[in-house]
C-alpha positions in Angstrom: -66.3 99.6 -18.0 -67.8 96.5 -15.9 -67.1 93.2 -17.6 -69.1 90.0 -17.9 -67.5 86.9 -17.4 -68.6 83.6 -17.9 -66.9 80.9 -16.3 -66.6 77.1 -17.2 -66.7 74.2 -15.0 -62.9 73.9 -15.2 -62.7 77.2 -13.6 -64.8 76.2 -10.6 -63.4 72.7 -9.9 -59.8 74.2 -10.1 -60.3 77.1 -8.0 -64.2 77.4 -6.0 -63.1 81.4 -4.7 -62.6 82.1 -8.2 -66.4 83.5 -7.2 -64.5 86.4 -5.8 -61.4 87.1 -7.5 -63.2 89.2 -10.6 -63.3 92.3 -8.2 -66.7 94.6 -9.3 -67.5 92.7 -12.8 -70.6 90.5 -13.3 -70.0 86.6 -13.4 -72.6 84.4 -15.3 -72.6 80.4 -14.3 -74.4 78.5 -16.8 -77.1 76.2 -15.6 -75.1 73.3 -17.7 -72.0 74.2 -14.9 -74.2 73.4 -12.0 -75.0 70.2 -13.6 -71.7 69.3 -14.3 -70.0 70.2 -11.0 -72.8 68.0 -9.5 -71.6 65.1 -10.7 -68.2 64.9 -8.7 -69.7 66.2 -5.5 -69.3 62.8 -4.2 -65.7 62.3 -5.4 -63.3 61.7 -2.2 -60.2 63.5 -4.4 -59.1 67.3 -4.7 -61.6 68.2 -7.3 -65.0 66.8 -5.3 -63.9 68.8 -2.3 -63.2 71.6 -4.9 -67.0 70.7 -6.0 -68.6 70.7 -2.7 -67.3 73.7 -1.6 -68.5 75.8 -4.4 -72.2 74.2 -4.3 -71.9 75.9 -0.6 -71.2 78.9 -1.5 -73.6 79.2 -3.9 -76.4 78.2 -1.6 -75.0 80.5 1.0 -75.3 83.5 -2.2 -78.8 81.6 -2.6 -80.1 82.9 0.7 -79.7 86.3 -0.3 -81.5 87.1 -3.9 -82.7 84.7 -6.9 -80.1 83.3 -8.5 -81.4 84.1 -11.7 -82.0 87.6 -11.5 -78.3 88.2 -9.8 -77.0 88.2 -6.4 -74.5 91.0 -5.7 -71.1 89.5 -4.2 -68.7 91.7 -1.9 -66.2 92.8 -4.7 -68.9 95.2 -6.6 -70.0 92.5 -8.8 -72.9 90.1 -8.8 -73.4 86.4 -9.8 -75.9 85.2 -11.8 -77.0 81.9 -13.2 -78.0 81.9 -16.9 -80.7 78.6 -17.9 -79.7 77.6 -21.5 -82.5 77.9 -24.1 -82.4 75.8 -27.7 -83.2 79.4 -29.1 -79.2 80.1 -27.8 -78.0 76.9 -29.5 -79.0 77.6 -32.9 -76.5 80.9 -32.8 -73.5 78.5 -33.1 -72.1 77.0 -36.2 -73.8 74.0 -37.5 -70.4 72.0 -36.2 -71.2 72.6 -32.5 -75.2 72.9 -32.6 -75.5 68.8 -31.6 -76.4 69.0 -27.5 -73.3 68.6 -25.4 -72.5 70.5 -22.4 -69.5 72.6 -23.6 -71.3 73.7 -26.9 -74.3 74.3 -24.1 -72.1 76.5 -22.3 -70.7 78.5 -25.7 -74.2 79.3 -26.7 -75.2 80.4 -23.5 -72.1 83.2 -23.7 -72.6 84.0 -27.1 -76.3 84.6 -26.2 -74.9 87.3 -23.5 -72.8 89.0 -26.1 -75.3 89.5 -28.6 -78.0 91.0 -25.9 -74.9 92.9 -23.7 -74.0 96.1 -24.4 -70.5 95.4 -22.1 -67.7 93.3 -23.0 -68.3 89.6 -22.5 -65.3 87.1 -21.8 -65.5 83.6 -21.4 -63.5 81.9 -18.8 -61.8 78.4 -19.5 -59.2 75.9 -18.4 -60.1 73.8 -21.6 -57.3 74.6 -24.5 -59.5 73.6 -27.1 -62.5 75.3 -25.7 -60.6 78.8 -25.9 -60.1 78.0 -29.4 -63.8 76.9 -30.0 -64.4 80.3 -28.6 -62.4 81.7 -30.4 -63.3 80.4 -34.0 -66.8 81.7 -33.2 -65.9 85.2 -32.2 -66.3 84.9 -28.3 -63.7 86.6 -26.2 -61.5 83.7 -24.2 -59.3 83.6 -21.1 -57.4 81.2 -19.0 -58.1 81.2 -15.4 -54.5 82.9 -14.1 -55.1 84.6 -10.7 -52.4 81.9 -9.6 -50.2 81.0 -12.8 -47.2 81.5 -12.5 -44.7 81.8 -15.9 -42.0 78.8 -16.1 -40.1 81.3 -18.3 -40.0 83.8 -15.1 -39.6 82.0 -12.4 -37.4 83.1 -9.5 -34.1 80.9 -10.1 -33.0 81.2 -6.4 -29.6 82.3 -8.0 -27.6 85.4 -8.7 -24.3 86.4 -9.8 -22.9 89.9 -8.6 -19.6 91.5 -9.9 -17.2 92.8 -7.0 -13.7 93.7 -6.7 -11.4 90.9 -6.2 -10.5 92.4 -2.7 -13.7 92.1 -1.7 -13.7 88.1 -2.6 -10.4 88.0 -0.5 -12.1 90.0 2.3 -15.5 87.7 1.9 -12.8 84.8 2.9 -11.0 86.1 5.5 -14.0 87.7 7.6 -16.5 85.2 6.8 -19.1 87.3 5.6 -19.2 90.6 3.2 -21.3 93.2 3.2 -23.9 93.4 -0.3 -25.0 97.1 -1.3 -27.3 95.3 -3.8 -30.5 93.9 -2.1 -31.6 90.6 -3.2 -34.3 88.6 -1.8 -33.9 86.3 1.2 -32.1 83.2 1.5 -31.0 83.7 -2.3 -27.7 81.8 -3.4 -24.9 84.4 -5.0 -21.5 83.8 -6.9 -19.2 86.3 -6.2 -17.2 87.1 -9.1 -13.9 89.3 -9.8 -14.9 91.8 -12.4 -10.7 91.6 -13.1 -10.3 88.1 -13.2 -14.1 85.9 -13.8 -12.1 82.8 -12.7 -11.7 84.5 -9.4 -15.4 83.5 -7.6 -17.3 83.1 -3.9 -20.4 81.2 -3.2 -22.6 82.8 -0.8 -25.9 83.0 0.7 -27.8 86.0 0.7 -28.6 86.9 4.6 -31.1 89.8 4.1 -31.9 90.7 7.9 -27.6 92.0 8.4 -28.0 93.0 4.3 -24.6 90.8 3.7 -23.2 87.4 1.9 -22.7 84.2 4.2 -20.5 81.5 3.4 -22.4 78.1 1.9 -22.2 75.4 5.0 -19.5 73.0 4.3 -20.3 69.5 3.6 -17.9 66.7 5.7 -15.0 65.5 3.5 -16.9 62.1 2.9 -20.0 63.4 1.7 -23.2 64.1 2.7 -24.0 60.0 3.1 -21.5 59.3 0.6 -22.7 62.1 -1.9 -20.6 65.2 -3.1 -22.2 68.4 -5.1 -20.8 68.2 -8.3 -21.8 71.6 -10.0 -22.3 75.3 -8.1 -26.2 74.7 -7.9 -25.7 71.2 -5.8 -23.6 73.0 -3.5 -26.6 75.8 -3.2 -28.9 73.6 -2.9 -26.8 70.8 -0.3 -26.8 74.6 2.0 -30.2 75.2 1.9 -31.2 71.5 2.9 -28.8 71.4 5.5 -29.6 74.8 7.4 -32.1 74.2 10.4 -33.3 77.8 10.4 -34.7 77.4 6.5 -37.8 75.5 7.1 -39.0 75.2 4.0 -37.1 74.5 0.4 -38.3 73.9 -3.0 -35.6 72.1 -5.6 -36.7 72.8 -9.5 -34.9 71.3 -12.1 -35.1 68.5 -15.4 -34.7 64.7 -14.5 -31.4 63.7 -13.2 -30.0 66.9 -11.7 -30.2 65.2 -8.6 -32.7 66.7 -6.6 -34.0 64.0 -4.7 -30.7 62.2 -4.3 -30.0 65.6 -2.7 -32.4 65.9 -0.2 -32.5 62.3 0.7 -29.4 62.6 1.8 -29.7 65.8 3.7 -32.3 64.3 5.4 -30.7 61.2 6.6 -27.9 63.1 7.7 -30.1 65.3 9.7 -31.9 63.1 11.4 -29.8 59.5 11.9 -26.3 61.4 12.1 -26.8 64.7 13.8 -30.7 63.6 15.6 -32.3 67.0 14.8 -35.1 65.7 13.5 -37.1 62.9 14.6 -37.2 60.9 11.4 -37.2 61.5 7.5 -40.7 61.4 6.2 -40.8 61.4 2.3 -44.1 61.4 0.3 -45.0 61.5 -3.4 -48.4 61.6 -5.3 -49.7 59.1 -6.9 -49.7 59.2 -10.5 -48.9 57.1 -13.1 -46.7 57.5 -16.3 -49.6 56.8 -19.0 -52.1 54.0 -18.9 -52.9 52.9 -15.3 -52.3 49.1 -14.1 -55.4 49.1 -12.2 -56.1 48.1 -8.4 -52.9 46.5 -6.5 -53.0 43.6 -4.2 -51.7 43.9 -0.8 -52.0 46.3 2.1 -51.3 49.8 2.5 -47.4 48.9 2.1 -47.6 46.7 -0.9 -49.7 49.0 -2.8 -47.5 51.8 -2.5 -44.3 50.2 -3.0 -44.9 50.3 -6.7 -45.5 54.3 -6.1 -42.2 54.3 -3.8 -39.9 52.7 -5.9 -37.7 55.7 -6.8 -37.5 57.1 -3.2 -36.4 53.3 -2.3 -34.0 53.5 -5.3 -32.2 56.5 -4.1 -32.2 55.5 -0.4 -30.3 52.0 -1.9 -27.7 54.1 -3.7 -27.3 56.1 -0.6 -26.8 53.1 1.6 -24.9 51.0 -0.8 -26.8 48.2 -1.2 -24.4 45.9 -3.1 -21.1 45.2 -2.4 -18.1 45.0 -5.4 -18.7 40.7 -4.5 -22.3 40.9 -5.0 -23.3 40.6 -0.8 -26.1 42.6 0.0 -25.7 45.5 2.6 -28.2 46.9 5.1 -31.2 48.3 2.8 -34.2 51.1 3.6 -36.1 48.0 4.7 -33.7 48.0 8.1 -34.2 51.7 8.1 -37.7 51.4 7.7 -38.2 49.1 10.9 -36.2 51.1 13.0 -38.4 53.8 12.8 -35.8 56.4 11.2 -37.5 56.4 7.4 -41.2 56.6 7.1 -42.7 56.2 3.7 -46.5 57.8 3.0 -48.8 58.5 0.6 -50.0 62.0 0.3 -53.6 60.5 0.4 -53.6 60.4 4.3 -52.2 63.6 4.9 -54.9 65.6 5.8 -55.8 66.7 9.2 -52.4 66.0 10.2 -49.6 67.4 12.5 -46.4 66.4 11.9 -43.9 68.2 14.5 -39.7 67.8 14.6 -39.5 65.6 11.3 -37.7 66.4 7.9 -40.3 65.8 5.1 -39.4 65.5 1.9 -42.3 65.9 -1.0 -41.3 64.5 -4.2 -42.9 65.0 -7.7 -44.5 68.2 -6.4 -45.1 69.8 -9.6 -48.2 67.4 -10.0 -49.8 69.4 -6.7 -52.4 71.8 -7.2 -51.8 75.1 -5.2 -55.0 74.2 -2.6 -52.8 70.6 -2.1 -49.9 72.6 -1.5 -51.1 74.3 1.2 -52.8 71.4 2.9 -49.2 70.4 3.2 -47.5 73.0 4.5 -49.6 73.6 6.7 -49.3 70.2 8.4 -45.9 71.3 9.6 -45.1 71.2 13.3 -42.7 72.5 15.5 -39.5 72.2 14.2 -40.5 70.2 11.2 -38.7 71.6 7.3 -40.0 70.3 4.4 -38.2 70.0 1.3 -40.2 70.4 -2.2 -38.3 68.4 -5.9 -40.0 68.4 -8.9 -40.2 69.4 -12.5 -42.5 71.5 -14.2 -42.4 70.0 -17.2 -43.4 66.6 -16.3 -46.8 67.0 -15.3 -49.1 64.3 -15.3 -51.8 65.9 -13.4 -54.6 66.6 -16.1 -55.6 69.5 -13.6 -52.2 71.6 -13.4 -50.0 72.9 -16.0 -46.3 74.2 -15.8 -47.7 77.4 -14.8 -50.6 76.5 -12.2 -48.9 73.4 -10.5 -48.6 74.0 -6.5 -44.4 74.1 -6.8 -44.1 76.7 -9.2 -46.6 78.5 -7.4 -45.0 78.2 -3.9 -41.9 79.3 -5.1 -43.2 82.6 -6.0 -45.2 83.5 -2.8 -42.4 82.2 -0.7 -39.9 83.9 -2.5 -39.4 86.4 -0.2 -39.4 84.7 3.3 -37.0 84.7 5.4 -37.2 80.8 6.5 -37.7 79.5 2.7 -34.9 79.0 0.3 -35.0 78.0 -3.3 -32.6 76.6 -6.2 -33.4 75.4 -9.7 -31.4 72.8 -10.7 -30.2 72.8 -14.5 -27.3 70.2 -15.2 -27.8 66.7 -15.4 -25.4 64.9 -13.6 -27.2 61.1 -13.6 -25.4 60.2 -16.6 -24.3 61.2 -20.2 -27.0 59.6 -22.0 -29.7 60.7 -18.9 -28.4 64.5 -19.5 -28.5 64.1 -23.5 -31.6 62.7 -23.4 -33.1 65.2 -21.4 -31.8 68.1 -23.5 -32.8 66.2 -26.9 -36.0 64.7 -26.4 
């Protein structure tokens, strides 16, 4: 049976093809939606672009039938706008009848329920909307064509059961062959099914169908930094390995992701010259209320923004000496051209070729923002993605829709991407307590 959806303004700022992704059921776009998207149309961030876009392909729909009688779309469906009336306000409960554009948007669906013989669903980003709806009767979804479940995300990790002999063989012949398939580039522990003590780490090489040895880090460290738990040393191989262009690090504050691919990336590119220089990027958001404006230029106003890249690039270098002298610091590093620190803001329309980029705080990128990224990759450029779903402080993403998790899943499966999630602390005792208690 075709279905009638109604979608909020949420839907259509977060996603503008949502147009199309109801296949052959009828989509209703209050008139109060138009009026709302129109106001951040002139908005230079994700969500006027977002707003733009959909106001063009509405007026390219335009061109084809009256909007109010329903324009047919290519999945089977058609669009229609609906005008609100004060007739449709008065079917709400007294609690929602005063005029505001949510409440517009309810009556206008409850409206379609009452008159439609066919199922009618509204369509919201808005929590408390969905529960609006649902108080009042109305049918309500969340938008999920690109959620993805924190509970089910692909871990990067595996643990397979073998005969010891095969863990001895693994050693001696550098490789093993896997009758189990797992996806590519995924990190396995081989374990004795005789003896659990008795284990391998490995890398999953899909292609040959066998378990690779993890690349060894030099005895001093990976810039004066060793893995300290099994997923490090996963995740210290997949930074390290030229032919895995892209990476994407999940885990809780302090497992060390950034520190991780930091210095990967130095090592990469000021010790072994394979890549031109170590760009690393963040968004800009705050933690609660914002300061305001920042003096300065472009520099000065992100160092604020900076200030934990810079913190992990002085740990890495070694900034203070046991008598208190300072050391070189990511200034000198800066000025010779080796570390480049940028804002996300100026990405666009860029090509950045032979450079190891490292995107930090990713889980406040929407999925559209994540592709803008990647797709400023150049010839011979890997990019590394950290972050943690569960600090979000994008208003626009959630743990399920933010551009990391979402990556991870439809990347999952490429040859040239790798992925761990990180799940011990290892910043400090009272970092990792704290982050388990709180």
């Amino acid at each position: 049976m075709r279905k009638v959806y109604v979608l909020d303004t949420n839907v259509l700022l977060h996603d503008p093809q949502a147009l199309f992704r109801f296949e052959e059921n009828d989509l209703v776009i209050p008139m109060t939606v138009i009026e709302e998207i129109d106001r951040f149309k002139k908005e230079l961030s994700e969500i006027g672009r977002n707003a733009r876009h959909f106001s063009r392909l509405v007026d390219g729909l335009r061109e084809k039938a009256k909007l109010v009688d329903g324009v047919k779309l290519e999945s089977g469906g058609t669009l229609r706008v609906a005008l609100y009336t004060e007739d449709a306000l008065r079917r709400l409960p007294p609690e929602l009848r005063f005029d505001h554009g949510d409440n517009r948007i309810l009556a206008v669906a409850m409206e379609l329920m009452e008159k439609c013989d066919c199922p009618v669903i509204f369509v919201t980003k808005d929590t408390n909307l969905r529960i609006k709806s649902d108080v009042i009767g109305l049918p309500a979804e969340d938008y999920e064509s690109d959620k993805v479940s924190i509970e089910e995300l692909y871990s990067g990790t595996a643990e397979v059961l073998v005969d010891g002999s095969a863990i001895d063989r693994f050693y001696g012949q550098g490789y093993l062959d896997v009758e189990e398939e797992f996806l590519a580039n995924q990190c396995l522990t081989l374990v004795d099914e005789r003896n659990p003590s008795h284990t391998a780490l490995a890398r999953y090489q899909r292609s040959l169908r066998r378990a690779v040895p993890l690349l060894r880090a030099p005895k001093e460290g990976i810039w004066g930094i060793h893995p300290r738990n099994r997923e490090q040393q996963f995740a210290f191989d997949l930074l390290l390995n030229e032919e895995i262009q892209l990476v994407t690090l999940v885990g809780k504050a302090g497992t060390g992701k950034t520190l991780l691919a930091i210095a990967a990336g130095l090592l990469k590119s000021t010790d072994e010259g394979h890549y031109n220089r170590l760009l690393v990027s963040r968004p800009v958001f705050p933690l609660g209320r914002d300061l305001g404006f920042l003096p300065g230029d472009i520099k000065e106003k992100l160092s604020p923004w900076m200030q934990p890249i810079f913190d992990n690039v002085e740990l890495l270098l070694g900034a203070v000496e046991e008598r208190g002298k300072r050391k070189r610091g990511y200034k000198e590093l800066v000025d010779l051209g080796i570390l480049e620190i940028e804002a996300l803001t100026y990405i666009r329309g860029r090509s950045i070729p032979k450079q190891y980029m490292i995107v930090d705080e990713a889980q406040n990128l929407t999925p559209h923002e994540i592709k803008t990224i990647i797709t400023r990759a150049g010839e011979g450029t890997k990019i590394v993605l950290t972050g943690d779903p569960y600090q979000i402080d994008n208003p626009y993403v959630d743990s399920a829709s933010n551009g990391l998790t979402y990556l991870v899943e439809k990347f999952k499966s490429q040859e040239i991407a790798g992925h761990v999630t990180l799940s011990k602390g290892e910043r400090s005792n009272l970092a990792e307590l704290a982050a388990n208690l709180l």
